[in-house]
N, C-alpha and C positions, 0 to 999 in steps of 0.2 A: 504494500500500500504506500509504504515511504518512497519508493521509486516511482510509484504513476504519479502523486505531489510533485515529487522533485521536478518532472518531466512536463508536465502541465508547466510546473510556472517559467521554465525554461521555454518553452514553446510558445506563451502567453511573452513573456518579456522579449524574445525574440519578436517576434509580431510587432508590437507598441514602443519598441527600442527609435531615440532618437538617431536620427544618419550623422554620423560622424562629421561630415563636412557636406554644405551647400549655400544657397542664398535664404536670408533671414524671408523674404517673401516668397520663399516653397520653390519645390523644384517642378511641381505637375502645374504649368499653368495653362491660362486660356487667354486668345485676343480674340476682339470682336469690332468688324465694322462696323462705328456707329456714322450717320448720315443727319442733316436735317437741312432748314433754310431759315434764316432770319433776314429782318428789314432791322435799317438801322438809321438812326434820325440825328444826325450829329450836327451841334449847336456850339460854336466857338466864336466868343466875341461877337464880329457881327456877321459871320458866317455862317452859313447854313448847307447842309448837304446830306443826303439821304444816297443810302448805300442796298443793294440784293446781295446776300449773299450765302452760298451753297457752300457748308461748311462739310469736312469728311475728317475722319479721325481712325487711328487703328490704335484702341487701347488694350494692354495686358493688365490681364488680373495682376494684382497685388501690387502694380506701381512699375516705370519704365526703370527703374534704379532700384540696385539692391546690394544688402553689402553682403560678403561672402564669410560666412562663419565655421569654423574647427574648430567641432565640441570636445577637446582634449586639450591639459596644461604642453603646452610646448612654448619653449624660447625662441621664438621665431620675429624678425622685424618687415618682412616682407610675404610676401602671396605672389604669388604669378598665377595665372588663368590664362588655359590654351583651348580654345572649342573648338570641336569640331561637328561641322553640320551636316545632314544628309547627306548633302550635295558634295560633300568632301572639301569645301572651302575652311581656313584655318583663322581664329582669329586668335590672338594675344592681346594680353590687358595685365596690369600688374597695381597694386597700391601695397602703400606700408599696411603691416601689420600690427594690431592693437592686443597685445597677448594676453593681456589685463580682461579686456574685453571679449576675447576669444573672436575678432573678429575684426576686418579689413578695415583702415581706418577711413576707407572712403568707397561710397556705393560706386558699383558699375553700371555703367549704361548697358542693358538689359537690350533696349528695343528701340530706341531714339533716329532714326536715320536724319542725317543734314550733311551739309555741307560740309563741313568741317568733322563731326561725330559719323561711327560707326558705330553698332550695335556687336555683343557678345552671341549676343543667340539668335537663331531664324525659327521659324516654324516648322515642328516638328521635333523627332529627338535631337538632342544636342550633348555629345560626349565630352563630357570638359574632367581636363587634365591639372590637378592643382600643383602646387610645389611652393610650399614652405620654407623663407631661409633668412638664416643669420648672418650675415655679414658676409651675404652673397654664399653661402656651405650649406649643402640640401641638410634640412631636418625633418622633413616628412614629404609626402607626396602620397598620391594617391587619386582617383577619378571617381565621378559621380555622372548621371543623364540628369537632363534638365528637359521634359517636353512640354511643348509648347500647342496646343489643341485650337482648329478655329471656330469658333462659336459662329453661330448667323448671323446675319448683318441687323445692326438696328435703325428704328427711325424714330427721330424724335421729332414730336409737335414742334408747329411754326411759332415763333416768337419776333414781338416788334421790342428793341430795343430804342431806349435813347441815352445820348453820351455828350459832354461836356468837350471831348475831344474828338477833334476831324480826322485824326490819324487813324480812329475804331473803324471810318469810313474808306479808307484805303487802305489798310492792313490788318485784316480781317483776324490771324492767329492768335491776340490775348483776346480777342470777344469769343471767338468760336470755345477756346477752350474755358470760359467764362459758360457760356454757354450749355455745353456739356453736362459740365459740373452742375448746375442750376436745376439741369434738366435729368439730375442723377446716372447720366451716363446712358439717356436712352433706356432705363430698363422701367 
C-alpha cells in the first residue's frame, strides 16, 4: 500500500511540476486577429479635421513581451535565447540575468514586428535553446517549445472618437491600440 502512495504522489507531482525554464507569460499561447473601424473628430486650436479609419491588430495572449525565467538557484548574469521556428528560421536574443529574481532582467519581444524590432517566436511550435552564463562560462542550458495557436479573427463594434490632437487624425496607431483596449480586445 506504501508503494501505490509513494507512486501516486510521484505521478501526481510529476503532472502539476512547475517547467524549469520559460516565459513568465506561459509557453502555450494564442494570437488572434482583431479588426474594427473608427471615425475620428480631431479638434486642435483652431483646426479641425475628421479622420476613417480601419484599424487591424494581431494580439498574443499574455502580452507581446515576456521575460524568461529559470526556476532553479544558479549564479548566472546572463541568458541567451536561440528559437527556432517551423520554418527553420533562427532567431537570437540575449539580456542580463537577475539571479535574485530567477529571471531575465529585461522582457523579450515575443511578437512585435517593425522596422527596426524582430520578434522571438512565429506561429506555431517554436524550439528555443537557453544558455545561462557567468562571465561569459556556460552554467546551464537547456531547451523548452513555446507554441503559438491562431484563434479567429475578431471584430469589434464601430466607435466615433474625439481628440484634442490632429496627429490621432493622421497617425492612427496610439488611437487604434486605445481602441482595442476600450473595446477589450474585440472579445
Amino acid at each position: 500500500m506504501k508503494f501505490f502512495s509513494i507512486m501516486a504522489f510521484l505521478i501526481i507531482d510529476t503532472l502539476f511540476a512547475n517547467e524549469l525554464a520559460g516565459f513568465r507569460s506561459g509557453n502555450n499561447l494564442t494570437v488572434a486577429h482583431l479588426r474594427g473601424e473608427i471615425l475620428i473628430h480631431c479638434f486642435e486650436y483652431d483646426a479641425y479635421e475628421t479622420s476613417f479609419q480601419r484599424c487591424a491588430a494581431n494580439m498574443l495572449s499574455g502580452g507581446n513581451w515576456s521575460k524568461f525565467y529559470y526556476d532553479a538557484d544558479i549564479d548566472a548574469d546572463k541568458v541567451e535565447l536561440i528559437a527556432t521556428w517551423e520554418n527553420g528560421k533562427i532567431v537570437k536574443k540575449s539580456s542580463a540575468f537577475n539571479r535574485l529574481h530567477k529571471e531575465s532582467s529585461s522582457s523579450f519581444n515575443l511578437w512585435v514586428w517593425t522596422l527596426l524590432q524582430r520578434p522571438l517566436l512565429d506561429a506555431g511550435n517554436n524550439n528555443i535553446h537557453y544558455r545561462l552564463l557567468k562571465n561569459n562560462v556556460l552554467m546551464a542550458e537547456g531547451d523548452f517549445v513555446v507554441s503559438i495557436n491562431q484563434e479567429e479573427s475578431r471584430q469589434c463594434r464601430f466607435r466615433v472618437y474625439n481628440s484634442s490632437n490632429n496627429m490621432d487624425c493622421i497617425n492612427s496607431t496610439f488611437i487604434c491600440d486605445r481602441y482595442f483596449w476600450e473595446e477589450n480586445y474585440c472579445k
